[in-house]
C-alpha positions as CSV (number, residue, x, y, z in Angstrom):
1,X,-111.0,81.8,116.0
2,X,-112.7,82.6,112.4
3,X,-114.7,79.8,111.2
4,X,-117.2,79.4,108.0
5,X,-120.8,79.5,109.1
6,X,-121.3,82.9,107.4
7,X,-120.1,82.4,104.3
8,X,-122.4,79.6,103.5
9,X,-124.9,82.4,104.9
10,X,-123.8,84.2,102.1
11,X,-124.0,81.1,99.6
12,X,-127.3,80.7,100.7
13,X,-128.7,83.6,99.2
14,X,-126.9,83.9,96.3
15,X,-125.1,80.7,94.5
16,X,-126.8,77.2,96.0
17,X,-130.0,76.2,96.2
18,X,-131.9,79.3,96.1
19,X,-129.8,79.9,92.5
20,X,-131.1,76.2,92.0
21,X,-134.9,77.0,92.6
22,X,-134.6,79.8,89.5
23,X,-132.0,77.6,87.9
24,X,-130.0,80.7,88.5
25,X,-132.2,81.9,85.6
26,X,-128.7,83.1,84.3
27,X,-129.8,86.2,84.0
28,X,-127.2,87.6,86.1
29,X,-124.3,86.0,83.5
30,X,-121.9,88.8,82.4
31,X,-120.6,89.4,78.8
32,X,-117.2,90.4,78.8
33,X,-115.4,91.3,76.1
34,X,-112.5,89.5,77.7
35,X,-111.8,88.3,81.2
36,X,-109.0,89.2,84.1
37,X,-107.7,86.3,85.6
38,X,-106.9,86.4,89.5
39,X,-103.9,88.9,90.1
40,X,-104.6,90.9,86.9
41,X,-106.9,94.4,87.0
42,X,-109.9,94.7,84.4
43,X,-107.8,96.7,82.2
44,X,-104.7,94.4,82.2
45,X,-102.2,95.6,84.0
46,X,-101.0,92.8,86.5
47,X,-100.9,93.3,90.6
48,X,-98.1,92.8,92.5
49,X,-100.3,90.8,95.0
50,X,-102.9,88.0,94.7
51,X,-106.6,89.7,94.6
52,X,-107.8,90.0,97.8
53,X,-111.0,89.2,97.4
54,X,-113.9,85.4,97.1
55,X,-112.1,84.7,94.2
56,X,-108.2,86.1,95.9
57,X,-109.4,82.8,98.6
58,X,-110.0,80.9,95.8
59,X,-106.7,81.3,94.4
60,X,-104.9,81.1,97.5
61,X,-106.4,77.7,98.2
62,X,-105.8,76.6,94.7
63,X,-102.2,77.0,95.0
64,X,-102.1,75.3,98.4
65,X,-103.9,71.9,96.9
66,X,-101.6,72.1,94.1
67,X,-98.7,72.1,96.5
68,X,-100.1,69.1,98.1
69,X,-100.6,67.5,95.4
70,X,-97.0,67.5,94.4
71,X,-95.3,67.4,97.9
72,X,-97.6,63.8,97.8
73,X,-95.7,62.7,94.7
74,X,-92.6,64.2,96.1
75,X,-92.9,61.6,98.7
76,X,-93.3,64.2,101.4
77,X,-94.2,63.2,104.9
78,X,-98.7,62.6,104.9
79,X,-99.4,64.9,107.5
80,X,-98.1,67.9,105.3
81,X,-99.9,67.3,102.7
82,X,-103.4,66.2,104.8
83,X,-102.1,70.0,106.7
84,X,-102.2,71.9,102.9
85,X,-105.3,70.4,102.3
86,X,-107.0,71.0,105.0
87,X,-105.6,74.8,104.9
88,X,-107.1,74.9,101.6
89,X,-110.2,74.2,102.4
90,X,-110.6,76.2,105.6
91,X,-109.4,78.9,103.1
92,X,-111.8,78.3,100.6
93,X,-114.7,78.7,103.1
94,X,-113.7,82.0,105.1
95,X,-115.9,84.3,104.3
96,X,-113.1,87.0,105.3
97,X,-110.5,88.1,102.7
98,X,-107.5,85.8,103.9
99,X,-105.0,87.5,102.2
100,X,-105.6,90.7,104.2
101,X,-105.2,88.7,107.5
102,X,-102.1,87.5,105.8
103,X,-100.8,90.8,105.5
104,X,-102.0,91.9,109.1
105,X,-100.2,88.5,110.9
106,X,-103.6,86.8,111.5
107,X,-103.5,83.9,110.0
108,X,-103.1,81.5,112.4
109,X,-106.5,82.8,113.7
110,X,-107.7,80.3,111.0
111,X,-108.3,76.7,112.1
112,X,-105.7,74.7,111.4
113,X,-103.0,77.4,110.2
114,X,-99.8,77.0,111.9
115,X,-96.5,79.4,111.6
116,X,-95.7,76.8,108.4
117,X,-98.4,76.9,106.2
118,X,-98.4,80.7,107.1
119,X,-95.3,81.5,106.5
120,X,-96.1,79.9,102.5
121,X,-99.5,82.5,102.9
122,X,-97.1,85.0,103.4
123,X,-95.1,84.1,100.6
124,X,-97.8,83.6,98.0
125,X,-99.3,86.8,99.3
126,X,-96.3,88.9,98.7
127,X,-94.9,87.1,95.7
128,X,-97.8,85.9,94.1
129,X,-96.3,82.4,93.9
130,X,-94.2,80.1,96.7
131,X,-91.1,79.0,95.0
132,X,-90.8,75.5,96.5
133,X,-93.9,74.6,94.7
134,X,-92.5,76.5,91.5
135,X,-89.8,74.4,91.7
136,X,-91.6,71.3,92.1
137,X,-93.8,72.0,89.1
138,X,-90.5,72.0,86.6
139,X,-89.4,69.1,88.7
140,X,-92.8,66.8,88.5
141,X,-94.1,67.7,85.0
142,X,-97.3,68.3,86.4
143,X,-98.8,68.0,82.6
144,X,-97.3,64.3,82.5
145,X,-99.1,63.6,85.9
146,X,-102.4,65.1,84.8
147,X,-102.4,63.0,81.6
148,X,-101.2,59.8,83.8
149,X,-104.4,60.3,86.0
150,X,-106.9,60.9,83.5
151,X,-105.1,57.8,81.3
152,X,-105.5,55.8,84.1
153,X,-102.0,54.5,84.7
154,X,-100.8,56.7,87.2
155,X,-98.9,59.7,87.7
156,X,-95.4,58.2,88.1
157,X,-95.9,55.9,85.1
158,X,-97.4,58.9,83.7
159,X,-94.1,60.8,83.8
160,X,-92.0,58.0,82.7
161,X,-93.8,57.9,79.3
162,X,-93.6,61.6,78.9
163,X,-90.1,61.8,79.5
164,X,-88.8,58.4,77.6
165,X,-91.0,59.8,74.2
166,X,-90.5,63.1,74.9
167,X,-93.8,63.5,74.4
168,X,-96.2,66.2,76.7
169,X,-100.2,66.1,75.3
170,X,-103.1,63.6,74.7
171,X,-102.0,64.1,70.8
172,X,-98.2,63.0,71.3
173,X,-99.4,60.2,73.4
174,X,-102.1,59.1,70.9
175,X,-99.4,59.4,68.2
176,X,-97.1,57.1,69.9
177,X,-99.3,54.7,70.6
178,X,-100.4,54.4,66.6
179,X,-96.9,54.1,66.0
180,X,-96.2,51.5,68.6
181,X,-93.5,53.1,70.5
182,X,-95.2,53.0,73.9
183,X,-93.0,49.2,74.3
184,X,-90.0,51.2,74.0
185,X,-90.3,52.8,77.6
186,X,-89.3,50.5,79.9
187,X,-91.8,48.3,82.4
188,X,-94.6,49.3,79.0
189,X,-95.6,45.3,78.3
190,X,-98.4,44.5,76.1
191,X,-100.9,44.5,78.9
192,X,-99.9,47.8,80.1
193,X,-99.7,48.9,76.5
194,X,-103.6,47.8,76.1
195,X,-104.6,49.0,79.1
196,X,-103.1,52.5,77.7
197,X,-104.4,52.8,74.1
198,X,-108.0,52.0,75.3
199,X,-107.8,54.7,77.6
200,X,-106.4,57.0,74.5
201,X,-109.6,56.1,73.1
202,X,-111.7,56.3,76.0
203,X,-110.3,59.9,76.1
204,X,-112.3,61.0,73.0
205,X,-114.9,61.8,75.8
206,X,-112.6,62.2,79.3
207,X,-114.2,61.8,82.2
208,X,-112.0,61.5,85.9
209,X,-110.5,58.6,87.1
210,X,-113.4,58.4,89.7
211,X,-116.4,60.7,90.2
212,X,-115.8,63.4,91.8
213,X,-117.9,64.4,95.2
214,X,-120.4,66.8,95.4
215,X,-118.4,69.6,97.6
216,X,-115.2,69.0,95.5
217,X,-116.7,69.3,92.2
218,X,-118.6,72.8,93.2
219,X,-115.2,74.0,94.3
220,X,-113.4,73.1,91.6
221,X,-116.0,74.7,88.7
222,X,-116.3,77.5,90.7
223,X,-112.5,78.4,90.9
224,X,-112.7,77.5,87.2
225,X,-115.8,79.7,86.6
226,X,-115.0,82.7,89.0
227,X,-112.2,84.6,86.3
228,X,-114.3,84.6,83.5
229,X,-117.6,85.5,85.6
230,X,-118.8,81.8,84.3
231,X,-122.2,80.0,85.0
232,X,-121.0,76.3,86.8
233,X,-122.8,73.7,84.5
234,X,-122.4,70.6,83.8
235,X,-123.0,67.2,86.9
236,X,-122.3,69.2,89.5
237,X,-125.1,71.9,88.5
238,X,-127.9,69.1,88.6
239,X,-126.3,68.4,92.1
240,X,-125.2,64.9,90.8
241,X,-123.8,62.7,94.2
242,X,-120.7,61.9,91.8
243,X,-119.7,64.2,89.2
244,X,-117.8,63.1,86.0
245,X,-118.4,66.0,83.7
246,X,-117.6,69.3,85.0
247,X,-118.1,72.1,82.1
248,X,-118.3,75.6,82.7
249,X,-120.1,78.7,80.8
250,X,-118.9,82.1,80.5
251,X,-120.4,84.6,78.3
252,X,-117.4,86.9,75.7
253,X,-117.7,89.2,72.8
254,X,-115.0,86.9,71.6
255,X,-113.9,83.1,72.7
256,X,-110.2,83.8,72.1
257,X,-109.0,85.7,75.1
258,X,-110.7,83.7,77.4
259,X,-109.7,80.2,76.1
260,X,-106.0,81.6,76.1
261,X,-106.7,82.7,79.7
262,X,-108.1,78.8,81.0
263,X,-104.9,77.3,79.1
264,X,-102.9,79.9,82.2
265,X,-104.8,79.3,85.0
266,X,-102.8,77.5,87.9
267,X,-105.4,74.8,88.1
268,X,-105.0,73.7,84.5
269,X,-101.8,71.4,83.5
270,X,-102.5,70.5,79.9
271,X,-105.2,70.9,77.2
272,X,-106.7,68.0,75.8
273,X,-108.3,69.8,72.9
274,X,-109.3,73.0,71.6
275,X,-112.3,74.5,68.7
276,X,-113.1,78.2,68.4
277,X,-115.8,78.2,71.3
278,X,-114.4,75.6,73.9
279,X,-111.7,74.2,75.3
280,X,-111.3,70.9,77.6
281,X,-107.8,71.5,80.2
282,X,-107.2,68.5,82.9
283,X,-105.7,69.4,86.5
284,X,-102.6,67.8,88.3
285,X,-105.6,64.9,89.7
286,X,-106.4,64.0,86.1
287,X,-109.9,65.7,86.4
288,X,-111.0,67.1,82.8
289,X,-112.9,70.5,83.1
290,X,-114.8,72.1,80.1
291,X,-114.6,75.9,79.4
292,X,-117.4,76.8,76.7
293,X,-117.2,80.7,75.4
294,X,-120.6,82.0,73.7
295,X,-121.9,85.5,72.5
296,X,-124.9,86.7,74.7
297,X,-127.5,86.1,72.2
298,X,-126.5,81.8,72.6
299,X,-125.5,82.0,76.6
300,X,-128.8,79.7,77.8
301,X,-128.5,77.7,75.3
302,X,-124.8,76.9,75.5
303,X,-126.0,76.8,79.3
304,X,-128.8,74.4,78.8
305,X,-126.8,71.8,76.8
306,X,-124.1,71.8,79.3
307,X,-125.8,71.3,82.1
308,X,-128.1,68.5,81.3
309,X,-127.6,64.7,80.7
310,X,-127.3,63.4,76.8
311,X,-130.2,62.0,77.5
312,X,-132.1,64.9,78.4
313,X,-130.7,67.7,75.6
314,X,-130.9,65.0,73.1
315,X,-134.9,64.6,73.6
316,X,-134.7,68.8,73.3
317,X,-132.2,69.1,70.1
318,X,-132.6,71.0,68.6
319,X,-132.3,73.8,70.6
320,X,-132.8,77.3,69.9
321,X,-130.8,80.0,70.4
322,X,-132.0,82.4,73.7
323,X,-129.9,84.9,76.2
324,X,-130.8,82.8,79.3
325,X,-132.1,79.7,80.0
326,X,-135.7,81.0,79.9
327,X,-135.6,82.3,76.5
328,X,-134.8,78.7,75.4
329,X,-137.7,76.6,77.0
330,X,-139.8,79.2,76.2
331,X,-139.1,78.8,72.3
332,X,-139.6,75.3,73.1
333,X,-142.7,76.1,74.4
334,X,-142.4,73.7,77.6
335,X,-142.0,74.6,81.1
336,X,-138.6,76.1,82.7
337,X,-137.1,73.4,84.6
338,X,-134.5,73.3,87.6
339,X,-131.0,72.0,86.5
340,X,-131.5,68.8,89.1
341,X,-134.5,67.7,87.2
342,X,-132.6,67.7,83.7
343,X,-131.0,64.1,84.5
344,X,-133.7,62.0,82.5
345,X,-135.8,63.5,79.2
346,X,-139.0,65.8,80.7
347,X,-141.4,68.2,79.1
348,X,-143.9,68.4,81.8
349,X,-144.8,71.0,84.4
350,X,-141.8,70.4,87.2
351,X,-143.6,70.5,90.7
352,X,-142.6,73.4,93.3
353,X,-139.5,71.8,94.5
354,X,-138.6,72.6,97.9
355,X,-135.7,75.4,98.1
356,X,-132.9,76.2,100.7
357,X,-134.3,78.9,101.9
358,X,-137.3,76.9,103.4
359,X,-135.0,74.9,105.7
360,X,-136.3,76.1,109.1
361,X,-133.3,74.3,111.0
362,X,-130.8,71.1,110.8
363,X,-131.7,68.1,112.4
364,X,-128.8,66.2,112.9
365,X,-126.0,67.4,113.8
366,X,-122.6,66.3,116.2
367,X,-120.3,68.0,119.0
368,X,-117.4,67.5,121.2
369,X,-119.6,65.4,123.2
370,X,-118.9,62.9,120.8
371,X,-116.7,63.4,117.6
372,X,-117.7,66.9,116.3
373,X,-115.4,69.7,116.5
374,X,-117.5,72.8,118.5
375,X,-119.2,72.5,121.5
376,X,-123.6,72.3,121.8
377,X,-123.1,76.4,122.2
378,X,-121.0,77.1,119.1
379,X,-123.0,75.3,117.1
380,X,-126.0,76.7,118.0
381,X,-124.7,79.9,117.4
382,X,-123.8,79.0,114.0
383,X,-127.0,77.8,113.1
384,X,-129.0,80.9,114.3
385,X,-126.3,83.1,112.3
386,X,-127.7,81.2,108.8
387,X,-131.3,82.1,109.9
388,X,-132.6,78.3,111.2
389,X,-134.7,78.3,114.9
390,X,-133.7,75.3,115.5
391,X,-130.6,72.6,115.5
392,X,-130.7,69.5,117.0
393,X,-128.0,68.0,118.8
394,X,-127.6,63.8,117.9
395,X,-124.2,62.6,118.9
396,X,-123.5,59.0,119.3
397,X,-124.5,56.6,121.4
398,X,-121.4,53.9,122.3
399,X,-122.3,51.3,120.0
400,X,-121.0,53.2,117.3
401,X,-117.6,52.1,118.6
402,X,-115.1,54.0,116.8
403,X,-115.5,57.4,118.3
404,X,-116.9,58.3,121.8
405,X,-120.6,57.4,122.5
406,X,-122.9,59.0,125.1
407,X,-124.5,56.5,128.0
408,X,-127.6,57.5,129.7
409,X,-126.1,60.0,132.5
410,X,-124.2,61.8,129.6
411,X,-127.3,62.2,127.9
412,X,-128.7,63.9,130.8
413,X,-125.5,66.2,131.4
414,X,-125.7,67.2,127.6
415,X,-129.4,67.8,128.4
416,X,-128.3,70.6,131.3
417,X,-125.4,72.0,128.9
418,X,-128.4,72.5,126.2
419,X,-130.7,74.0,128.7
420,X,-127.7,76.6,129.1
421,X,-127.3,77.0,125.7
422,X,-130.6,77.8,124.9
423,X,-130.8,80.5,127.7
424,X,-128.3,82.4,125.5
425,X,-129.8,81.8,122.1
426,X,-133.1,82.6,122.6
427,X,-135.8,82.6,120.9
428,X,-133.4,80.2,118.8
429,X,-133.7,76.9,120.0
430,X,-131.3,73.6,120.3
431,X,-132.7,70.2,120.4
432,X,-131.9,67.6,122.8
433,X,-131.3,64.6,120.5
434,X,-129.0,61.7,119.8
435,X,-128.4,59.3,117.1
436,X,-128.8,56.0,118.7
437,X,-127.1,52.9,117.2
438,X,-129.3,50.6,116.1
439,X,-127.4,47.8,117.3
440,X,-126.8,44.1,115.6
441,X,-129.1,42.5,117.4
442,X,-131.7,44.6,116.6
443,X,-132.0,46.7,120.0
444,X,-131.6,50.3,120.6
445,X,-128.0,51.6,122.0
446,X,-130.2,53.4,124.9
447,X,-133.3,52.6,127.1
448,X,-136.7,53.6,126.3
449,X,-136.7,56.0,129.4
450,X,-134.0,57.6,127.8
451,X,-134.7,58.5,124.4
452,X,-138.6,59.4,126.2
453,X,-136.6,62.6,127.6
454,X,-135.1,63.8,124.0
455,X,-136.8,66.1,121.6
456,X,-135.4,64.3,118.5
457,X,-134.1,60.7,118.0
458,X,-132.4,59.6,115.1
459,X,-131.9,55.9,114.7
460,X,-128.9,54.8,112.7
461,X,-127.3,51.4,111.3
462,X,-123.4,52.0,111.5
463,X,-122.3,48.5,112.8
464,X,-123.2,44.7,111.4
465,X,-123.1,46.0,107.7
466,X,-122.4,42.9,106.1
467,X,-125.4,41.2,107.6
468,X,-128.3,39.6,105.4
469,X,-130.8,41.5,103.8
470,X,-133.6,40.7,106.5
471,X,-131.4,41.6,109.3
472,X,-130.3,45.0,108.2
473,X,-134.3,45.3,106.7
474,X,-135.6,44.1,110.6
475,X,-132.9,46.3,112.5
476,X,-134.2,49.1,110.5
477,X,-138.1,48.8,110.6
478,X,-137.6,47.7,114.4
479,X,-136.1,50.6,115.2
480,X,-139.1,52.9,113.3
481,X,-141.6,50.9,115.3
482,X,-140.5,52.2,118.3
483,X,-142.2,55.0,119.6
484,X,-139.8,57.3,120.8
485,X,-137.7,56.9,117.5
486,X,-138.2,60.6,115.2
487,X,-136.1,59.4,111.9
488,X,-133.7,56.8,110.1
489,X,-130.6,58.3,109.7
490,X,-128.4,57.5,106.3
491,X,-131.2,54.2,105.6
492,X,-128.7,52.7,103.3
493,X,-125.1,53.0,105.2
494,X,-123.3,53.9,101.7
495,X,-120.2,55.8,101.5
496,X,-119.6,56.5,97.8
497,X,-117.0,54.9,95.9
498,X,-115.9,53.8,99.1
499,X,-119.0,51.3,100.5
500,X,-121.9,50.0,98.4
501,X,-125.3,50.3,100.1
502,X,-126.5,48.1,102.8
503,X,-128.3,45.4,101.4
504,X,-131.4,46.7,103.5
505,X,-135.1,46.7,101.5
506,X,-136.3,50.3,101.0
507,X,-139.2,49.6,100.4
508,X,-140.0,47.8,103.5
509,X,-138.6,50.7,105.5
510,X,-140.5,53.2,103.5
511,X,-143.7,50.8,104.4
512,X,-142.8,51.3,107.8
513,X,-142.0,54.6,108.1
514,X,-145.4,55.6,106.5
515,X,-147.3,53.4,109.3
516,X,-145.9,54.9,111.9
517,X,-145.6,58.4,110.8
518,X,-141.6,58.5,111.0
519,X,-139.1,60.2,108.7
520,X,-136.1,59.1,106.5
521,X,-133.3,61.1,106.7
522,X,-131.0,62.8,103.6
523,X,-128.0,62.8,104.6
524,X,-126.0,65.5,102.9
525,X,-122.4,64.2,103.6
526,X,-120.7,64.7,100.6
527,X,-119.4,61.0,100.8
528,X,-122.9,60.0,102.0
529,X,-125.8,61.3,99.9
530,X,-128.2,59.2,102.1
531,X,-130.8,58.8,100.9
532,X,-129.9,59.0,97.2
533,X,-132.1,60.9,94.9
534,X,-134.2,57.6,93.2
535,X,-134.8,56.9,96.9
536,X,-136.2,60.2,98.0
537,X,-138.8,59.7,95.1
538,X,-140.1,56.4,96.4
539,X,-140.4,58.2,99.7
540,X,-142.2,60.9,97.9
541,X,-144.3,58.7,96.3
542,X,-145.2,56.6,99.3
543,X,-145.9,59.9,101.4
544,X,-143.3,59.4,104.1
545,X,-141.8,62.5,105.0
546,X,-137.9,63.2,104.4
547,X,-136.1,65.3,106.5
548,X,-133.0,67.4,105.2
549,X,-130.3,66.8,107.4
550,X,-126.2,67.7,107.4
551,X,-124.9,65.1,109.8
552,X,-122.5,68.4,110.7
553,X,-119.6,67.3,112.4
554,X,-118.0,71.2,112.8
555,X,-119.7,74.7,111.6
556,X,-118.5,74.6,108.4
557,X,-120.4,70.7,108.1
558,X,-123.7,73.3,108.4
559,X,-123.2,74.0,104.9
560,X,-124.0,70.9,103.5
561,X,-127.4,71.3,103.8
562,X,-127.9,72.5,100.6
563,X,-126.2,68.9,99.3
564,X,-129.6,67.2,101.3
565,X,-131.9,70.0,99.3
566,X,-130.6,69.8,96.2
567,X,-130.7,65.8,96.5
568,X,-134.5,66.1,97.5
569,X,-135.2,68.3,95.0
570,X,-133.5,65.5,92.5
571,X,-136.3,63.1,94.2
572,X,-138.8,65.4,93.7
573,X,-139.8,66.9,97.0
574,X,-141.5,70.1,97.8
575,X,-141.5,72.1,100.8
576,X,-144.6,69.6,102.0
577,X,-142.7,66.5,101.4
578,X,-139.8,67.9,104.1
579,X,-140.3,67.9,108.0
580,X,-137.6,70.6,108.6
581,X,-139.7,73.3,106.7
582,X,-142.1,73.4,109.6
583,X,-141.8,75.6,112.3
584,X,-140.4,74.3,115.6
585,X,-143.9,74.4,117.4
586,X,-144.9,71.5,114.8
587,X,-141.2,70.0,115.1
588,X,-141.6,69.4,119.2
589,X,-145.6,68.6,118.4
590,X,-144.3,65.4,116.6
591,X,-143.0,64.0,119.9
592,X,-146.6,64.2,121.3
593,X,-148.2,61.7,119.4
């Protein structure tokens, strides 16, 4: 079975974090004078086969999701289009060139790849297209549905406007709006009609229909970025938890040919607008993306202003021109700093922020003892092949209720399973841990006795969520008082733009945490973001310790690690400030207190 853990090895070391802690110093930006797209040699001449290469994965899974996306409006049946997606992101993150296992009859080796979705592989591969989804696109209008999304009324309704006006851009829609024809398409009332033109004019600076999270807005930009050797910028560069602009940065002799390549790419359904330098395209989910096309001599600039908040380049305008981002602050005469920092106006000194490649090992993490995917050994494993010495195991108590939960004799049977794990990992060294419910009452999911045995406890709120604030604030500082418990796991239970925080006080948490010398957990879920970045600053602040965990549910879930960096970095945190940059001596020394 191939799974992901190396290629976030391989992010690691070149595009995350660690490009984060330089700010990618976009040094490493190339000039073209213009740019192959995916398919196409340097010189022109087009390839009878998708590129087999990152960016050949890229553009396999990009064709996938687009199928999705329009076998979902096709009405087809959920669990096709949840199997596409899924295909497309197992794609995305193989670090081996699918499209050669393709060709070899190996792609069912990849999780989740059955003879269907490989026999489309197949036909991409060899084609460069599958015609089903060809044939969809002329069917669907998938410029109408992009422009329905963004618009905010929908894709159908989206369509139904398009086609009655015969009408196809933001400028035809905008024109017949002025002119009041919008009521002549039927179910358009004056409500809908409202709702429609102040979206028009909302549109002057498009934004999603929601915020995009963190994982889906790095893989988007960088399938954007990849073709024209473009720097990601924008919110997903300052590792924003929900990103609304997503802008991207590629360096060219001359704009033209690369702006006329964007307006081609399969990911982009319709232009919004278009100047000499940049161009803003929206994708079949209604999710604007901004392609900005400098000389060399203006790339860190151009790269600056799109990556930071208005707030932030506003309090720096004007800004000179420079080749990379250093050339610019240093004209400014201010210190370089780090892309997550550049959310709110700053000329000081930025402290050492701590980077990925000071994560010693993952702290929370789940297996088929509970509801992850690989077993204690395969994770471990994993973890050793991105460089940690440690991982600990913390799958669920039964509190949790929804997915399997481990009593005191399973905890001890893990325990035996690790001890064999850990003869075949060596030096490399799994945890014994659990994430015990903190249940509604107050009381841990598992006896004293128990959690005495573990070498890491994480303590976590997941039930009773709708309780008062002194409840969820007493279950919470209980559970730190007790003196087997390591961490707080995800202290404020969100799940963005899906379940507001707990209504749990922070700051009486933090208070406790730094009494009894506990940590508070960053979760790096993409839908999580646990503590959120204002939060990790108050920890900072206080002197509690953070810890930097993935919550990994499968090997590829390793790789959100650098979501839980990149948000302490947002809050501030050096190496000091995290618990799993020390080595695992000091790690099992914290349970001797």
């Amino acid at each position: 079975m191939i799974t992901g853990p190396t290629s976030w090895a391989a992010a690691k070391t070149s595009a995350s974090i660690a490009s984060a802690s330089s700010a990618r110093r976009s040094s490493g930006s190339r000039c073209f004078a213009s740019s192959p797209r995916n398919g196409m040699t340097i010189d022109g001449t087009v390839k009878d086969t998708i590129e087999v290469s990152a960016s050949g994965n890229a553009a396999l899974a990009d064709r996938l999701e687009s199928f999705a996306a329009l076998l979902e409006l096709a009405d087809a049946q959920y669990h096709a289009v949840r199997a596409y997606r899924r295909a497309a992101e197992v794609i995305r993150s193989t670090p081996a060139p699918v499209a050669e296992l393709v060709r070899a009859g190996r792609a069912q080796e990849l999780r989740g790849i059955g003879p269907g979705i490989e026999g489309r592989l197949r036909e991409l591969v060899e084609t460069g297209d599958i015609q089903e989804l060809a044939d969809l696109e002329r069917e669907l209008a998938p410029e109408l549905i992009g422009l329905g999304r963004l618009l905010g009324i929908g894709a159908k309704r989206g369509v139904e406007v398009g086609r009655a006006l015969g009408i196809s851009t933001l400028d035809e829609f905008r024109e017949a709006a002025e002119e009041g024809r919008l009521q002549n398409v039927p179910g358009i009332g004056p409500q809908t009609e409202r709702k429609l033109v102040d979206a028009l004019r909302a549109a002057e600076r498009p934004t999603p229909p929601r915020g995009l999270l963190l994982n889906r807005a790095w893989a988007l930009s960088q399938t954007i970025a990849d073709p024209f050797g473009a720097e990601v910028a924008g919110d997903p560069r300052r590792f924003k938890d929900s990103s609304e602009r997503l802008a991207v940065v590629a360096c060219a002799d001359g704009p033209k040919p690369l702006l006329d390549e964007f307006e081609r790419l399969a990911q982009i359904v319709t232009v919004l607008e278009r100047s000499d330098d940049r161009s803003i395209g929206v994708t079949v989910e209604g999710i604007p993306v901004e392609l900005v096309v400098v000389p060399r001599e203006r790339f860190g600039t151009e790269l600056l202003r799109a990556t930071g908040s208005e707030s932030y380049v506003a309090a720096l305008e004007p800004l000179p021109d420079g080749r990379d981002e250093e050339a610019v602050y240093a004209a400014l005469e201010i210190p370089f700093c780090p892309p997550e920092l550049r959310e709110h106006p700053f000329r000081g000194e930025p402290p050492p922020l701590v980077t990925l490649g000071e994560i010693r090992g993952d702290l929370h993490c789940h297996t088929t003892w509970s509801d992850g995917r690989e077993s204690v050994y395969e994770m471990g494993r994993a973890a050793r092949e991105l460089g940690y010495e440690y991982l600990a195991i913390c799958d669920h108590t039964p509190a949790v209720g929804a997915v399997p939960g481990l009593g005191p004799d399973d905890v001890r049977r893990q325990a035996e399973e690790i001890a064999a794990a850990n003869e075949r990992l060596a030096p490399f060294r799994v945890l014994a841990g659990i994430e015990c419910d903190i249940r509604p009452d107050g009381e841990l999911d598992l006896p004293d006795d128990v959690l005495a045995e573990l070498d890491w406890v994480q303590a976590s709120v997941h039930g009773g969520q709708r309780q008062s604030r002194e409840q969820l604030t007493a279950r919470s500082v209980g559970a730190l008082e007790n003196p087997y418990v390591s961490a707080l796991s995800h202290p404020t239970g969100r799940y963005i733009g899906r379940r507001p925080p707990n209504a749990v006080d922070i700051e009486a948490v933090l208070e406790t945490a730094k009494r009894y010398g506990k940590a508070v957990e960053i979760n790096g879920l993409p839908d999580r973001i646990d503590l959120r970045d204002a939060h990790v600053r108050l920890a900072v602040e206080a002197g509690v310790p953070v810890v930097c965990s993935t919550d990994a549910h499968s090997i590829r879930g390793l790789g959100n690690m650098r979501n839980a960096v990149a948000t302490a970095r947002r809050g501030w945190a050096t190496a000091a400030d995290v618990i799993n940059t020390r080595p695992l001596a000091e790690i099992l020394a914290l349970r001797l207190r």
